[in-house]
N, C-alpha and C positions, 0 to 999 in steps of 0.2 A: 495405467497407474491406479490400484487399488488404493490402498496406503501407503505414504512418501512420506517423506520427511522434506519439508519444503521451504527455502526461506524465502521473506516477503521485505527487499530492500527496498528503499525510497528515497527516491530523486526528484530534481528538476535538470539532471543535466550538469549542475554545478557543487551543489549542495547534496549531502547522501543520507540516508541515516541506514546503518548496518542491518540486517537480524543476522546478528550469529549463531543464535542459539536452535532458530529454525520452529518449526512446528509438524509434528506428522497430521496430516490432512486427507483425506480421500478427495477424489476430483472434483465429483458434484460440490463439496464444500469450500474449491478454492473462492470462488468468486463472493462467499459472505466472508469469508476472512480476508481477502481485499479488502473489500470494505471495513470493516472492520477493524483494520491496520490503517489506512486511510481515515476513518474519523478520529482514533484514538491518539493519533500524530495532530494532526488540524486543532482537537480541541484540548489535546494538553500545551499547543506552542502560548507562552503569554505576548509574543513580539509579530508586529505589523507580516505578515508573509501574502506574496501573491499565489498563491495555489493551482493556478489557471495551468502552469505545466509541470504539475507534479504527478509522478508516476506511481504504482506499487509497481516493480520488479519481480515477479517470482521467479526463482530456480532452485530444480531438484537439488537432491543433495549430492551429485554429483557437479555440480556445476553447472549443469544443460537447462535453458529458459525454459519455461513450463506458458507464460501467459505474465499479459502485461497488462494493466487495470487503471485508468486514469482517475486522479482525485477527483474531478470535473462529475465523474458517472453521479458522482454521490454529494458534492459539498451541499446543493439542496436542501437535498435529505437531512442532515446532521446542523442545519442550521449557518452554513457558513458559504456565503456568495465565492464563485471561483476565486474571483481574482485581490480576494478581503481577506483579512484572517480572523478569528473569532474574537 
């Protein structure tokens, strides 16, 4: 996978939030757009959320999983304890 067209869904299992619209990515740069996608969710929600098993989902644009990114890797980072919401 040079350049893909990628989308980056997000879950817990029960709750989902889409990307439909997708992003073309190269490989080396899925895992900052994980991230990426993961803080941008976390610290736009304004409501209590436990984060502890929220996922990024990637898959190509064919449908096929590419890699799967836990909120957990990063809430640290971005300021927000797993299991708290900002």
């Amino acid at each position: 996978m040079s350049q893909e067209r990628c989308h980056f869904h997000c879950t817990d299992g029960l709750d989902v939030v889409f990307d439909l619209r997708g992003r073309t990515v190269a490989e080396h740069d899925l895992r900052p757009v994980c991230e990426s996608v993961a803080a941008e969710l976390m610290q736009g929600c304004a409501a209590m959320v436990d984060w502890s098993a929220w996922i990024v989902d990637v898959h190509d644009s064919y449908g096929q999983h590419v890699m799967t990114f836990g909120f957990d890797e990063i809430a640290n980072e971005v300021g927000v304890l797993p299991a708290l919401a900002a």
